[in-house]
C-alpha positions as CSV (number, residue, x, y, z in Angstrom):
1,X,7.2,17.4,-44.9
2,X,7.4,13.7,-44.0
3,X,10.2,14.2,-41.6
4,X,7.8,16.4,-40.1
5,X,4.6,14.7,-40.0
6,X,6.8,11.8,-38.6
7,X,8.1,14.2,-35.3
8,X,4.5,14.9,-34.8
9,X,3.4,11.5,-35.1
10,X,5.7,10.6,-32.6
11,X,4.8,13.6,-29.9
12,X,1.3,12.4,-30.5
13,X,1.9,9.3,-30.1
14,X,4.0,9.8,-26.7
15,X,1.4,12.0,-25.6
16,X,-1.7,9.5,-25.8
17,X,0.7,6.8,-24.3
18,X,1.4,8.9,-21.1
19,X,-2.1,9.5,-20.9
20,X,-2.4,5.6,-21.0
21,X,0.0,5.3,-18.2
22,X,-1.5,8.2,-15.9
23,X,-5.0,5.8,-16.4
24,X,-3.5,2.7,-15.3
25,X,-1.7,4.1,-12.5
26,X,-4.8,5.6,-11.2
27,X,-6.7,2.2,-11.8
28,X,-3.8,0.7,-9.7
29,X,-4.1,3.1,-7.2
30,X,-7.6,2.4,-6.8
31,X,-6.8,-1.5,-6.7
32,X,-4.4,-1.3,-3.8
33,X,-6.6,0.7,-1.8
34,X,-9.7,-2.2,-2.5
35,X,-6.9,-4.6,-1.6
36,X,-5.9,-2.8,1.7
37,X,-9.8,-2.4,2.7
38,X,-10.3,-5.8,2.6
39,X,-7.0,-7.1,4.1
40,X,-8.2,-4.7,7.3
41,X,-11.4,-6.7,7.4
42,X,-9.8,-10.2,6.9
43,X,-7.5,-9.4,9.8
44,X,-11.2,-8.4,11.8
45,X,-12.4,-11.2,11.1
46,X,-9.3,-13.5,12.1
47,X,-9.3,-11.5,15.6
48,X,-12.9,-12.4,15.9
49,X,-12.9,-15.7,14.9
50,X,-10.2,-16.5,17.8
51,X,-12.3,-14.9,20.0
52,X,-15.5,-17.1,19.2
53,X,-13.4,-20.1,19.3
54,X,-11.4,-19.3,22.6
55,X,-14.8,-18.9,24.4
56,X,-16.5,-21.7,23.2
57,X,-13.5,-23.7,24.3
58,X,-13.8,-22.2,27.9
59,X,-17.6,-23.0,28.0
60,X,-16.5,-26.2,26.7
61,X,-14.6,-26.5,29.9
62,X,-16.7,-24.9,32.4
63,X,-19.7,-27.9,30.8
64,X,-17.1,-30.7,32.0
């Protein structure tokens, strides 16, 4: 019986830790999409940034 009871332990155990593992990977599949979402906007906002600061420096000229 305890060799038993051991075996069983051990499925249960490896059962609840692969549930553990499908979590985490969802959680870090969930991550990397958040961290791909904002990446997109920081590159938006780079683009727009040297925008504003390319036409304020050609207003800057035209003023001279």
């Amino acid at each position: 019986m305890g060799v038993t009871e051991r075996v069983w332990g051990a499925f249960t155990a490896i059962i609840k830790l692969e549930d553990k593992v499908s979590r985490q990977a969802d959680a870090m599949r969930a991550q990397q999409v958040k961290i791909e979402d904002l990446t997109g906007r920081i590159i938006r906002l780079e683009a727009q940034l040297e925008l504003l600061t390319g036409a304020a420096l050609v207003r800057q000229i035209r003023n001279r």
